[in-house]
N, C-alpha and C positions, 0 to 999 in steps of 0.2 A: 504494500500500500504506500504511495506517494507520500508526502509531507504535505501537498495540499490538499488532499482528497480527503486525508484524514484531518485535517484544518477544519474542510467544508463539515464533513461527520458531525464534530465536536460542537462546530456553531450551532447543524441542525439540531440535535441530542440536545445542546441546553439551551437552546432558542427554545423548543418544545416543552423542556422540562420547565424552564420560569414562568413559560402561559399556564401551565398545568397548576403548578403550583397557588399563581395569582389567583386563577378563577379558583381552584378552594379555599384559598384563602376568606376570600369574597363572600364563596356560599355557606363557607363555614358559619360567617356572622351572623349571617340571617336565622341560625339555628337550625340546621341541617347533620344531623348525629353523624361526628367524625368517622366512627367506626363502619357506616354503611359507605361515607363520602368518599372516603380512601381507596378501598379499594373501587370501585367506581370507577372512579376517575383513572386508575392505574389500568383496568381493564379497557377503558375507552382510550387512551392514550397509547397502547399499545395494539390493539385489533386491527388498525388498517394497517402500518407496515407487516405486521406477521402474517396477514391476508395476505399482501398484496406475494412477501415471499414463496407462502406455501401455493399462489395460484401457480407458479411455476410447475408446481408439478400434479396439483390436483385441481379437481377442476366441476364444480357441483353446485345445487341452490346454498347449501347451508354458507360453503368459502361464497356466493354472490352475496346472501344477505349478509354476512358477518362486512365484508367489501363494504355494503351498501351502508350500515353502521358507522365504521371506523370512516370512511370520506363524508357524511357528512359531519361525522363529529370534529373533522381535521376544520369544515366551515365554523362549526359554533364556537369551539374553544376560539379560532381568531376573533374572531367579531366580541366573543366573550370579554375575553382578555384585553382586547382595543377600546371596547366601550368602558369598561369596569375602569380602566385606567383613564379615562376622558375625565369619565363622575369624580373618579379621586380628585381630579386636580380642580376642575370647577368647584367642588363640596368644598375645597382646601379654599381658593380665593372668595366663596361666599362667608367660609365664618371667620377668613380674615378682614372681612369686611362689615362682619358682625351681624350677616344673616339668619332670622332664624332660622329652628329645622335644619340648618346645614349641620350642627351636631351628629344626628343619629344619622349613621350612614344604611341603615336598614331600609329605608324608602326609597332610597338611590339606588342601592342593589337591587328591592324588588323590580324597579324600574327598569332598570337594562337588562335584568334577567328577562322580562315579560315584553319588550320591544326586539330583544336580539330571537327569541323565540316567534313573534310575528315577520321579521326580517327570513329567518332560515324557512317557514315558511312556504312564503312567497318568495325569495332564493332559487328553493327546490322547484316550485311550480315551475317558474319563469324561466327556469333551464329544461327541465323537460318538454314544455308543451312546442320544442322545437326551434327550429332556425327562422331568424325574420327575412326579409330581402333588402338589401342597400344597394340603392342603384345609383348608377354617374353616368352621366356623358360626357364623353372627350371628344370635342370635336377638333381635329385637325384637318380639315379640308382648304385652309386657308395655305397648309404647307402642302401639301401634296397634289391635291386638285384633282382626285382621281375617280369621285364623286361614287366612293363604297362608300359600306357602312357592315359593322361583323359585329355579333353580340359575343362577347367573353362572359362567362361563369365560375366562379371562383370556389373551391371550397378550399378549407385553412383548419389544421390541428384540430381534425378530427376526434381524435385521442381517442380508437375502438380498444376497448381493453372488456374489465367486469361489469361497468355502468353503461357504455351505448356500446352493441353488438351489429352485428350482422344486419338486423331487421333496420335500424337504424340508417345503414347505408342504404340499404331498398330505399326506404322511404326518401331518402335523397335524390336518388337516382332519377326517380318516378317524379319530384319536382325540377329537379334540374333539366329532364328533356321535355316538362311542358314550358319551359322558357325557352325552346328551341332555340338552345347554341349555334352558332360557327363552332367556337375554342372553349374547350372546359381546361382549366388547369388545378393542380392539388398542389399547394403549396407549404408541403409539410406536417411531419407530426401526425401521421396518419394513423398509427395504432403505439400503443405501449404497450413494455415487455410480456405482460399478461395477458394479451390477448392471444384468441389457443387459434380461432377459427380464419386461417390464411385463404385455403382455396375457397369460403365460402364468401369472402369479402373481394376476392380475384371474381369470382363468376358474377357477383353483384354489379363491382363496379364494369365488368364488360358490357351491362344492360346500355351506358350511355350514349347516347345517340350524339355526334356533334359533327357534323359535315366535314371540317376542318382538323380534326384529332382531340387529342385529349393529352395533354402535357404536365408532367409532374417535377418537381423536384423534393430533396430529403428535407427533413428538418434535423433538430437537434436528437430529435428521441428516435430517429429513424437508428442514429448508432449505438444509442443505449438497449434499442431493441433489435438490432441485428441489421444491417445496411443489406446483406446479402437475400435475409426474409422480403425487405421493400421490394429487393432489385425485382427478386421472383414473381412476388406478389404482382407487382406491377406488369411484367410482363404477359403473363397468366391472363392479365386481364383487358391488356391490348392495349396499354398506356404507354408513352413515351417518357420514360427519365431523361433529362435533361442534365449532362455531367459538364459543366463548366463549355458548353457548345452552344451554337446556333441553328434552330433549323428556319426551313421557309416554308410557308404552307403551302398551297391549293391557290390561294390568291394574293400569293404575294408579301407577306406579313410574315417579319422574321422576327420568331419567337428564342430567345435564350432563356440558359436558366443555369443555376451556380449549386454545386453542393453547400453544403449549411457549414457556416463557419468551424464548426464543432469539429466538424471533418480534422481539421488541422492542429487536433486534442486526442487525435487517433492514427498515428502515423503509421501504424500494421496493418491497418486495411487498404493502404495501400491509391487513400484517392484526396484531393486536397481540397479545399475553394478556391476559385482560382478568375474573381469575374472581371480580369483584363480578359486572360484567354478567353472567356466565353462571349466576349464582345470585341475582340480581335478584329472579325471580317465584318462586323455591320456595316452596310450600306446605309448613307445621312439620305441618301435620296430616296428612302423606303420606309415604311413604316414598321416601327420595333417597340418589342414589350419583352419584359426579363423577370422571370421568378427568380425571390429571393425568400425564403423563407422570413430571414430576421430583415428587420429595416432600418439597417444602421450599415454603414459606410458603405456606402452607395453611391459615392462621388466620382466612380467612373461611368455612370449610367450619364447623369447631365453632362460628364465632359463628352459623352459619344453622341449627345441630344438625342436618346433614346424617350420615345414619347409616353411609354405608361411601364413602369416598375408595379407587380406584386409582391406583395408579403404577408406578414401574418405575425406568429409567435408570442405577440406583447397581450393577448386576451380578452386589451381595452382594462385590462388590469382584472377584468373580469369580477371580483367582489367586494364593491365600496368597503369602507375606505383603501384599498388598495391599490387601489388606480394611482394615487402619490406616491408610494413605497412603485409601483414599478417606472414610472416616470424619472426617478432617479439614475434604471440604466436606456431605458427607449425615451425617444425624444417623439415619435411617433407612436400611438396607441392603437390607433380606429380611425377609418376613414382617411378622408382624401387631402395630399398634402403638396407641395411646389416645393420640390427640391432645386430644378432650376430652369431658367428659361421657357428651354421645350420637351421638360420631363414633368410628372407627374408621377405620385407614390400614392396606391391605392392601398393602408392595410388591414385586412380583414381582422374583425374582432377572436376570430374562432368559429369554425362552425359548429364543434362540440366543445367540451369543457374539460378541463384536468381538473384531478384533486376531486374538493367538494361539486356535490354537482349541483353548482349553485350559481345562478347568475343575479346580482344584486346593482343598480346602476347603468349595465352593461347588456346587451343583445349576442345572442349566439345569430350569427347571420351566414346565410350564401350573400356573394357577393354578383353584380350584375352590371356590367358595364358594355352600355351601347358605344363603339367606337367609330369614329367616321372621320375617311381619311381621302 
């Protein structure tokens, strides 16, 4: 084990142990019998990583509900731990200001215990009941003059594991060719380690109808989950990976696409990111768009005045308040952005969810962009 890896460990381990800690603390006060609380909490704290390891090799309802458990409980402890710590400090500057009631911290508790429980909620709802649509128009006909026009379809970090399977992608499928594409593109994060079902998520996705192809590139979890499962997968299912190249369609429209940074945190598989090379031979006199999974340094795209960059990865922060805490490393979250002149940076929020399966703030979306050029 590296020295950073076991860095990261350590952070995770006692990042996790001091929310644990906090929210019993918390619940403690309100009068909650320590003896039932402890263990509890030790059990819920530890159920979705030991899930998520044992799904590796078994594979059943009980490991799905236990799954289904531990990831939302991975949502309420944050929210728990973030609100609880909000009240602290508001409670603190009202009875330094000689509020009453700011005393008894028991009505602050019940209070964020009984808003974070309406929150996870409607969370869970709003992440299940599916994908929204976010649609743009780019029009560049004023630089090319060529008087098309191709609808692109996007889906982004899917994340098929023990929470959205198989039927999940049907039902994708099934929306994305009544939006009758030109170009579907996947841009990343398609399944986690624990997803068991390859060839039934390969036959799904070959359902797609898109005149033009179907274009993918890795994300980060592609290597944590096996880059060689994607490759297959992908191929199975009659998608194009896109390894740091270019291709050209049917009409002209030269599509790139870059391995995921991550790539170059794995040097035994033998493949890099590399998006000079994969924007090498673009044509300025043509219209181009480049997957990228993550949306950060992407400043060869506008120096080649490539017209629409995809991406994805950042989740839209996916569950209030944490949309700041990831804003910290993406500068881009969601939606539509001007990198430079005559590029644009489209990125999709997620079309599934990691972790908790919770969207709070934030829309799990396919993305939809008419282009016209």
């Amino acid at each position: 084990m590296t020295g950073g890896l076991l860095a990261f460990l350590m952070t995770v381990i006692g990042t996790w142990s001091l929310m644990h800690y906090h929210v019993f603390l918390n619940l403690a006060a309100i009068g909650l019998d320590r003896s039932v609380l402890t263990p509890s909490l030790w059990a819920l704290a530890l159920v979705f990583p030991l899930t998520r390891l044992l799904a590796f090799k078994w594979s059943n309802p009980v490991f799905r509900i236990l799954f289904w458990i531990g990831a939302v409980w991975m949502g309420v402890v944050f929210l728990l731990s973030f609100w609880f710590l909000v009240a602290s400090a508001v409670r603190g500057i009202f009875r330094m200001a000689g509020a009453s009631g700011a005393a008894d911290p028991v009505p602050w508790i019940w209070t964020v215990a009984t808003a974070v429980a309406a929150m996870v909620v409607w969370g869970v709802f709003h992440a299940l009941r599916g994908p929204s649509e976010a649609r743009f128009l780019v029009d560049r006909s004023a630089r090319y003059a060529r008087g098309k026009q191709i609808r692109a379809v996007q889906i982004s970090d899917v994340h098929l594991g023990l929470t959205l399977g198989v039927g999940f992608i049907r039902s994708l499928v099934e929306r994305i060719n009544r939006l009758e594409p030109d170009l579907v593109f996947i841009t990343g994060d398609f399944f986690d380690p624990e997803f068991r079902d390859d060839s039934g998520a390969s036959t799904a996705l070959a359902g797609i109808r898109a005149a033009q192809g179907v274009f993918a590139v890795s994300g980060n979890h592609e290597f944590y989950s096996g880059l060689d499962r994607f490759m297959s997968m992908m191929k199975a299912a009659g998608v194009t990976v896109l390894e740091n190249e270019t291709r050209i369609t049917s009409d002209g429209v030269q599509v790139s696409g870059i391995h995921d940074q991550t790539a170059n945190r794995f040097a035994d598989i033998g493949v890099t990111c590399d998006i000079r090379k994969a924007l090498r031979d673009i044509d300025g006199a043509a219209p181009s768009i480049l997957l990228a999974h993550q949306p950060k340094e992407l400043g060869p795209a506008s120096e080649k005045r490539v017209d629409l960059v995809f991406s994805g990865h950042a989740h839209g922060g996916q569950i209030f308040p944490f949309r700041a805490v990831v804003r910290l490393a993406y500068k881009y979250l969601g939606g539509r952005y001007r990198l430079g002149p005559d590029t644009d940076l489209i990125v999709c929020t997620g079309t599934g969810f990691w972790g908790p399966p919770m969207r709070l703030g934030t829309d799990s979306e396919i993305v939809v962009v008419d282009f016209r050029y």
